[in-house]
N, C-alpha and C positions, 0 to 999 in steps of 0.2 A: 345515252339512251336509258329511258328508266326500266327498273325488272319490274316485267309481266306476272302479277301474282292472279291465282285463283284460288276463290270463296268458293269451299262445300259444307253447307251447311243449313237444317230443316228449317232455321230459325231464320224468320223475314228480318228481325228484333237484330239477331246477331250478326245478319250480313249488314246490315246497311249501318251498326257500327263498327266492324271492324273496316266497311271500305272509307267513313270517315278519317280512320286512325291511320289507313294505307295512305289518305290522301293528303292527308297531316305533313308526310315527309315527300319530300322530292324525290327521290331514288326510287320511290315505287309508284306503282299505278294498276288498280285493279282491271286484270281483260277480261275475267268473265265472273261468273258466278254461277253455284249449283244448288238446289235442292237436296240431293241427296248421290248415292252411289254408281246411278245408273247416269245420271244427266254429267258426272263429272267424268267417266268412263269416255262417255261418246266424246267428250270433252279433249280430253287427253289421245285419245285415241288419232285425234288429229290436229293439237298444237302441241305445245313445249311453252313452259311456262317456267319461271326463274325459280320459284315458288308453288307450293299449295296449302292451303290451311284448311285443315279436314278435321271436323268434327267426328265423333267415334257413333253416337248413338243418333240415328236416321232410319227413314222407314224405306221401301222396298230391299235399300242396299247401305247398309252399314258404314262405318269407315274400315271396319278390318277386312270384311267383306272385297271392299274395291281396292284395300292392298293386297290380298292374297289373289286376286284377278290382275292387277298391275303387274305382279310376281309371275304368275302363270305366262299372260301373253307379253312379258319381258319390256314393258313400259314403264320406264325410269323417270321418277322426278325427285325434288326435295321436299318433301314432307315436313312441315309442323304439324302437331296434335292439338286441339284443344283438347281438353280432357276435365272433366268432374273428379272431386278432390269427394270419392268415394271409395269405399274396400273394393267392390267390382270397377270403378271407372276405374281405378290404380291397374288393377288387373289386366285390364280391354289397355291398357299404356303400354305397358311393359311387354305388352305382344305386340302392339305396332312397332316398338322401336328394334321388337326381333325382325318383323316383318319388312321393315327397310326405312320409315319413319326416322330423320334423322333429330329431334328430337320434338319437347312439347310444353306448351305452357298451360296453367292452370286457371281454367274460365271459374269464375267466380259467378254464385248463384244472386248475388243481389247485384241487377242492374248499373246500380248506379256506382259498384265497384269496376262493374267495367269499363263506364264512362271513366272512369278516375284515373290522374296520371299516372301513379304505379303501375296500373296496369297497362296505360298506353306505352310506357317507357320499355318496360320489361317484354312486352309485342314487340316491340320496332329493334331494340337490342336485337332478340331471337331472330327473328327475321333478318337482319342484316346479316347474321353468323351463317346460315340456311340456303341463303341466295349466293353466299361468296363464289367465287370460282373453285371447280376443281371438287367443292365439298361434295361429299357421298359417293365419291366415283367408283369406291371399293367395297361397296356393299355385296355385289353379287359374286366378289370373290369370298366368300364367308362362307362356312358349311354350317346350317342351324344344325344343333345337336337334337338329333329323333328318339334318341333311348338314355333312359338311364342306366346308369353303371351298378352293378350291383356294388354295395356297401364294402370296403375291404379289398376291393379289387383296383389294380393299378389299372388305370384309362390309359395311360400313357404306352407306350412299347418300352418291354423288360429292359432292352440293351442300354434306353439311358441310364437304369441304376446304377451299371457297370461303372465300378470307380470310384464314385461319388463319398465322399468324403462325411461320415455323419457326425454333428459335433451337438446338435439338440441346441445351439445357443446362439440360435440365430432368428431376427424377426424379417416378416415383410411386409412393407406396407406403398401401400401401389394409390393412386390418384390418377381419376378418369373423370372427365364431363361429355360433351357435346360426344355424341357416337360412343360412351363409357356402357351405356348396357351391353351392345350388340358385342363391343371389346371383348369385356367381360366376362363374359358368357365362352367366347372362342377361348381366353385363356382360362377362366377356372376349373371348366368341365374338363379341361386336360389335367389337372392336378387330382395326384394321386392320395386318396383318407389317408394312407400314413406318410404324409410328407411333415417332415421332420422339422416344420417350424411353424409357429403363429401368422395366419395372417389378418393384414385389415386394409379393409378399403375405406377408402371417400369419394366418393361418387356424388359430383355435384348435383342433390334435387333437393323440392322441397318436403315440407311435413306429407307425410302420410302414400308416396309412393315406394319408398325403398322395401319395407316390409314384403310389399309383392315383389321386386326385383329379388330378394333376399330370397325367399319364397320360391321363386317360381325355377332361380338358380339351381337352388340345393334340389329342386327336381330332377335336374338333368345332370347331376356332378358325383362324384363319389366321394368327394370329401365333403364333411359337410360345413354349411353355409346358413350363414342367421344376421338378423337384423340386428346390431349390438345394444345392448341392454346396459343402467347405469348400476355399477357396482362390479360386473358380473368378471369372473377371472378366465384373463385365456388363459388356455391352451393349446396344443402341439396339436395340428392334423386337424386344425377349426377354422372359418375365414368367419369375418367379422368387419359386415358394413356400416359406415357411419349411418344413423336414423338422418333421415331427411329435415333438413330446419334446425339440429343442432351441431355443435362442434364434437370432436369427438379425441381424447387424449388418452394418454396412460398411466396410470398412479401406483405405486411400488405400497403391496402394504404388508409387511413382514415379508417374507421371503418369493410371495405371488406379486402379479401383478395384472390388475382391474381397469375398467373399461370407466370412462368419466365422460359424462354426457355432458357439457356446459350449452348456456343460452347465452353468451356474450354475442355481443354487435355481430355481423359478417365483415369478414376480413376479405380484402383481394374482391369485394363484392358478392359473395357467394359465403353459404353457410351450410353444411360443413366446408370447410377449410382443410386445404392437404397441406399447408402449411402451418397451421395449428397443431396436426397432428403431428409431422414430423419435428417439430418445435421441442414438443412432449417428449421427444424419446432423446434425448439428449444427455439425459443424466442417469441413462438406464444401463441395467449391468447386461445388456444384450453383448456377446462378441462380437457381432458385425449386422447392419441394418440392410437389407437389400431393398434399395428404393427404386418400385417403378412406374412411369408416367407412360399413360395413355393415352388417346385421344383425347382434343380438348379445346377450346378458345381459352386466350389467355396465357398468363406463364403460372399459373397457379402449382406451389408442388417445389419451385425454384430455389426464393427464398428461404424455406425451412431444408429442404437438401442441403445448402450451400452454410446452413449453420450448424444443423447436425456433422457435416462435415468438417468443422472444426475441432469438436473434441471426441468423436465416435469412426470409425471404422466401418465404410460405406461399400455398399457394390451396386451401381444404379445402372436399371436397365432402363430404354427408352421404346418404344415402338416408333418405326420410321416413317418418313415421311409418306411411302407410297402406300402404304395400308393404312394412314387416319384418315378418318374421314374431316376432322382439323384440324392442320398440324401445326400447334398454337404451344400448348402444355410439354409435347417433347421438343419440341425446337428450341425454348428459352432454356431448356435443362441441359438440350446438345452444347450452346452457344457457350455453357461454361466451363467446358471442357471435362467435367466429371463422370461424364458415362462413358461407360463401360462396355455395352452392348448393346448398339444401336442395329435392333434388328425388326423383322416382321412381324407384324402379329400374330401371327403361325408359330412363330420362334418364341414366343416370350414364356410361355410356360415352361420350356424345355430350359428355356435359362434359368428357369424360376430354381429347377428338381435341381440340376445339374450344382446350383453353389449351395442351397439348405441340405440335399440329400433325401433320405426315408427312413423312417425310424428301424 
């Protein structure tokens, strides 16, 4: 049977090609289509649909709009985004994907890039990941974070400190995609400013949305959080996401060690690369690397663990299967027997404090 997707979106222009592109592959078939937030509402309100592809900006009813109403009157689907590759459209992204949007691909303003296979390929990809069984089913166990922490204050409860080992000489570097924002957000807001080590992410997207995930992070966290920059030297008690569209490594230069931005090819088909980066830190004078994989399509993450693991001193955590919304990225890192702590999403922060410590 093929999955039932539904078109919302203002553009007469856009539906009728993206139901070309649904019609392209066998596995799908388009069952409705909307105008905008209100005709998709009534929509939903009385089918189930495998899919939806919801544009962001429409008139009476938005797309954040008719997920924060989805949310409300507790109607569940799987969400794609299309989204505009703008400083506000990144913006309006990064809150769907809080809002329960399981992830979103980047519509392009000249037409005939949409027509174009890249872009059909890279649709029917996302979509096939979106529609899988099972995906999203753990969204509404999520608590969005409502307040920020003030600066200096441990998020956390005091009693994990208790114990904790502080050695200052330890990194972490964590790899999330598919369902990686919504993660992310659950584990980093729980990390305490003086957690006692570097960290960095790669967060599979492209050019020009991380900055807002980056951004809109460090809103709600108490350590703080930035989109990493080429040169720039971590440090203790800072997180640091790959820029969207590049790779992202770490270069030793005298006794610090700096953030390197590279444009090489995509690896594993995705660029940033958590493989890339964990690649990088192989000949670093870190005492021990805590590597964690999060939600994801894919084994991305696998590979560079499994070689960093050859000459470095590892502690990998995984998030489990019942809390991803893809369990793609920690399943291929479970399978090689190297983690450590395979636990819930809820837990990963707590694993995170408990092996770096607090300064």
């Amino acid at each position: 049977m093929k999955k039932k997707i539904l078109i919302v979106d203002d553009s007469a222009l856009m539906r009728s090609v993206l139901c070309d592109i649904i019609k392209s592959d066998q596995r799908f078939e388009v069952e409705d289509t909307a105008n905008d937030g209100i005709e998709a509402f009534e929509l939903l309100s009385k089918k189930t649909y495998s899919a939806v592809i919801l544009d962001i900006n429409m008139p009476r009813m938005n797309g954040l709009q008719l997920l924060r109403k989805m949310k409300k009157t507790n109607i569940r689907a799987n969400v794609l985004m299309a989204s505009t590759l703008t400083k506000e459209g990144a913006k309006e992204t990064i809150e769907a994907l809080e809002l329960g949007a399981l992830d979103f691909i980047h519509k392009p303003d000249a037409i005939l890039e949409i027509k174009g296979n890249e872009f059909k390929r890279e649709f029917l990809k996302l979509l096939g990941v979106v529609t899988r069984p099972n995906v999203g089913i753990i969204r509404d166990t999520l608590q969005l974070v409502k307040k920020k922490p003030v600066r200096g204050e441990n998020s956390f409860t005091p009693k994990l400190r208790v114990g904790v080992k502080v050695s200052g000489k330890k990194l972490v570097a964590i790899a999330s995609s598919t369902g990686g924002p919504k993660a992310l957000q659950e584990v980093v807001t729980k990390l305490p400013s003086d957690l006692n080590a570097p960290v960095l992410i790669v967060q599979h997207m492209p050019k020009g949305f991380t900055k807002s995930l980056a951004e809109r992070l460090d809103g709600l966290s108490s350590i703080s959080i930035k989109e990493a920059e080429e040169g720039e030297k971590i440090k203790i008690g800072q997180v640091y996401i790959a820029p969207g569209g590049k790779h992202m490594k770490l270069k030793k230069r005298g006794s610090d060690y700096c953030i390197q931005c590279t444009d090489e090819p995509p690896r594993e088909g995705v660029k940033p690369c958590a493989n890339y980066m964990y690649e990088s830190l192989t000949d670093s004078s870190f005492a021990e690397i805590v590597c964690v994989v999060l939600t994801g399509m894919g084994g991305d993450g696998t590979k560079g663990i499994l070689h960093l693991e050859e000459k470095k001193k590892i502690h990998v955590i995984a998030q489990n299967e019942e809390t991803c919304a893809v369990y793609g990225m920690p399943k291929s890192i479970v399978a090689t027997g190297l983690v450590n702590d395979l636990v819930p999403l809820g837990k990963v922060a707590e694993m995170i404090i408990k092996n770096v410590g607090v300064q």
